[in-house]
C-alpha positions as CSV (number, residue, x, y, z in Angstrom):
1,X,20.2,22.6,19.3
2,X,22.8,20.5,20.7
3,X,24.3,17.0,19.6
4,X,22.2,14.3,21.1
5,X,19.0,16.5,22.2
6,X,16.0,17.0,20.6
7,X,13.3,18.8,21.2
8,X,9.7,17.2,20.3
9,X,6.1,18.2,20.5
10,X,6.6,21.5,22.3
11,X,8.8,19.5,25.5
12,X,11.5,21.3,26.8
13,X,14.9,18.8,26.8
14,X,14.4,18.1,30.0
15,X,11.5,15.9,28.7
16,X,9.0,17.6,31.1
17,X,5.8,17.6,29.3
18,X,4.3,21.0,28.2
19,X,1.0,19.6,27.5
20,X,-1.2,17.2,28.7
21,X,-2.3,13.6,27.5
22,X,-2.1,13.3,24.1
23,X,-5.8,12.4,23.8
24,X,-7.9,14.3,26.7
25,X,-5.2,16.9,27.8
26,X,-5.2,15.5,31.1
27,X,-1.8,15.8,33.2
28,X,0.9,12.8,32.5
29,X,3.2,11.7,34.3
30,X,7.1,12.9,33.1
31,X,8.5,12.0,29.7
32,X,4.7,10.0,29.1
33,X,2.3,10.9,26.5
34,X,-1.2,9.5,27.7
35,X,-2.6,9.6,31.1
36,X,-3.8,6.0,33.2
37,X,-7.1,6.5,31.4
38,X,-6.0,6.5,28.1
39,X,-3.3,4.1,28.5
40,X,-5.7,1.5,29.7
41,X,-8.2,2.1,27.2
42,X,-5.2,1.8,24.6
43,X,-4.4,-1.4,26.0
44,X,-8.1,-2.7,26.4
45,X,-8.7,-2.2,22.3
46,X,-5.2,-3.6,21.7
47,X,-6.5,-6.9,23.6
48,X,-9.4,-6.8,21.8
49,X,-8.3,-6.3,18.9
50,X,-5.9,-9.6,19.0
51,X,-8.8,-11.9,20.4
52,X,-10.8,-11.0,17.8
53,X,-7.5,-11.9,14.7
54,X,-7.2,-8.2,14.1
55,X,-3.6,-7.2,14.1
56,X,-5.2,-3.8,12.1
57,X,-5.3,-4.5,9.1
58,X,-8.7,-6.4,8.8
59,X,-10.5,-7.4,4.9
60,X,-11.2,-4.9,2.9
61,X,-14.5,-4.0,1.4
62,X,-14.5,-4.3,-2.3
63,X,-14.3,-1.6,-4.4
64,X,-16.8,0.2,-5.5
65,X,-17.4,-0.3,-9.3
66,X,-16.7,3.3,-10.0
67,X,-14.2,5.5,-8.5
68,X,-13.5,9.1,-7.7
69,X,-10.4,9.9,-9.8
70,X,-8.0,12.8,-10.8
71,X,-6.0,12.5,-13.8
72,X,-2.6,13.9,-14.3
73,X,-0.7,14.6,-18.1
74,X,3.6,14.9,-17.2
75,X,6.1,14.3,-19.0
76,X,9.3,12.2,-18.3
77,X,12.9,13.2,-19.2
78,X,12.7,11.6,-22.9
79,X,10.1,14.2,-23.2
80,X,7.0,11.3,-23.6
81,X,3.7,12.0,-22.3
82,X,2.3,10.2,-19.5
83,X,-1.2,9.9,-18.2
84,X,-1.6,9.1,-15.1
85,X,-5.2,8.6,-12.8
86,X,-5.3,8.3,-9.5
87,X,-8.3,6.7,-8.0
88,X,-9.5,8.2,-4.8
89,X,-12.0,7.4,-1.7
90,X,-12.4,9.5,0.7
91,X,-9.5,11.6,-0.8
92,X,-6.9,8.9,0.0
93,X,-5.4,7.3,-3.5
94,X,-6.6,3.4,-3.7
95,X,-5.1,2.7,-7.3
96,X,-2.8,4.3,-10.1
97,X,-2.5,3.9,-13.6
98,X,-0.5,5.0,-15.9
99,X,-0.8,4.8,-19.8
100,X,0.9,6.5,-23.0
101,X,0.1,7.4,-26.5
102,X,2.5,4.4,-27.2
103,X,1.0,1.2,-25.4
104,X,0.0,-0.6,-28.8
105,X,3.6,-0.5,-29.9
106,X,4.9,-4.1,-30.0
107,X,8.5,-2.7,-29.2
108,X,7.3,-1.4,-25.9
109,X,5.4,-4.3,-24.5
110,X,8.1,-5.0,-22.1
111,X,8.5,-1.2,-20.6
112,X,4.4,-1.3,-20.8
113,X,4.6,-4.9,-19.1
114,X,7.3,-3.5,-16.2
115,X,4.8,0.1,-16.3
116,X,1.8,-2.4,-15.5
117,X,3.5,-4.3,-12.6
118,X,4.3,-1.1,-10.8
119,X,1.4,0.8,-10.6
120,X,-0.5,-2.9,-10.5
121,X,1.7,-3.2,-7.0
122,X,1.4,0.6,-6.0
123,X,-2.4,0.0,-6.0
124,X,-2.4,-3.2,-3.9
125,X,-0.3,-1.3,-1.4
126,X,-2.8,2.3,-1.6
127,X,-5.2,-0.6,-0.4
128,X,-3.8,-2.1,2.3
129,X,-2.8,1.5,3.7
130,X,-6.0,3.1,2.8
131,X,-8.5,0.5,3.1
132,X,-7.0,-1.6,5.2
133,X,-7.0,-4.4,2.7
134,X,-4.6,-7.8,3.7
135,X,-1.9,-8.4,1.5
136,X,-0.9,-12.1,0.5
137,X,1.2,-13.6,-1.4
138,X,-1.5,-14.6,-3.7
139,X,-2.7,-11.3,-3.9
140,X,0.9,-10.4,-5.1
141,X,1.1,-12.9,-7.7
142,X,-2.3,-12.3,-9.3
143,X,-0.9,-8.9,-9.8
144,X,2.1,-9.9,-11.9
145,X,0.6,-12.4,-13.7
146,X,-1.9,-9.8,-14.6
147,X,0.8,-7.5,-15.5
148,X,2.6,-9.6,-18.0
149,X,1.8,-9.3,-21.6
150,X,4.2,-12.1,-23.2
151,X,5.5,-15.3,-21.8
152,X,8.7,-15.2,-20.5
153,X,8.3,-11.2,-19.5
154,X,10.0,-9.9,-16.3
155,X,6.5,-10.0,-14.3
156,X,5.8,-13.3,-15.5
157,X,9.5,-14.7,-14.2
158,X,8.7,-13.0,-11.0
159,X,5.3,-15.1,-10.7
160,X,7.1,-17.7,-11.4
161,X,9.9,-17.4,-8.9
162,X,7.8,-16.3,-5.8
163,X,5.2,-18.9,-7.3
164,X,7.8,-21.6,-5.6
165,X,6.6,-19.9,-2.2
166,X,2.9,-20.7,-2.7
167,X,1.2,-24.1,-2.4
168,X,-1.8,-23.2,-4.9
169,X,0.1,-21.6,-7.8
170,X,-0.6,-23.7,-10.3
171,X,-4.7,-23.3,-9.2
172,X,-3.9,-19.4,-9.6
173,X,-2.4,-19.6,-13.2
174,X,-5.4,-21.8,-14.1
175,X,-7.6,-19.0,-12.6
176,X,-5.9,-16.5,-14.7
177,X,-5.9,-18.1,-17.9
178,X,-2.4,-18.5,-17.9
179,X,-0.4,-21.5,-19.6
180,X,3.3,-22.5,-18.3
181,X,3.9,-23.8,-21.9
């Protein structure tokens, strides 16, 4: 292939469309990948989509109280054993978790704290793609102040930092049980 050219979806590089509309197979015009028909009905659910506060990514339905799941055993390069489930729905991943042999060690309470705020975060974002499910700042916050297991830990300074950014934090920390003593 040349510098600069490309070739994409069975086009020739002259950009003269192979197939048809991308969604009925109906002739397009050069270089375009839906037809009138479907570009108007793109545009018409677009529209509808803003009047109605939908920029695609409406609430989520809650989770179901059990989950679908497939655990994995691996081991990382200190040789430690991991388990690690995956909750699924409809196949896609909608939350991770991760866990050792180790977790009531006091020494590792910070690694287990960090461990929790990943996969806590992971999940939230397996949500939103998944499921749809907004993200908020609150939602991000409950998440590391759920992750952190001693005051001061690096999920807990996090809260507190992004914490500034949100007018209710205080309420949310009272929510969660958590002192800023």
């Amino acid at each position: 292939m040349e510098h600069g050219t490309m070739e994409m979806n069975n086009q020739e590089k002259t950009g003269c469309a192979v197939r048809g509309c991308a969604v009925c197979d109906k002739s397009v015009e050069e270089s375009a990948v839906l037809c009138a028909e479907c570009r108007k009905l793109v545009m018409a659910l677009r529209q509808s989509r803003q009047a109605h506060g939908d920029e695609g990514h409406g609430e989520a339905s809650e989770l179901p109280d059990v989950l679908d799941a497939v655990r994995y055993r691996a081991r990382d390069r200190d040789n430690n054993t991991w388990y690690v489930s995956v909750s699924e729905i409809d196949g896609h991943p909608v939350e991770i978790f991760a866990s050792t042999a180790f977790d009531r060690d006091h020494h590792l309470q910070s690694r287990i704290s960090n461990l929790t705020t990943i996969t806590r975060l992971t999940s939230l974002i397996l949500r939103n793609v998944f499921m749809g499910e907004r993200l908020s700042l609150e939602k991000i916050l409950t998440q590391l102040v759920r992750s952190s297991r001693q005051p001061g830990d690096l999920p807990m300074l996090l809260a507190g930092i992004l914490g500034n950014y949100h007018e209710n934090y205080r309420w949310l920390l009272e929510k969660e049980s958590v002192s800023l003593e």
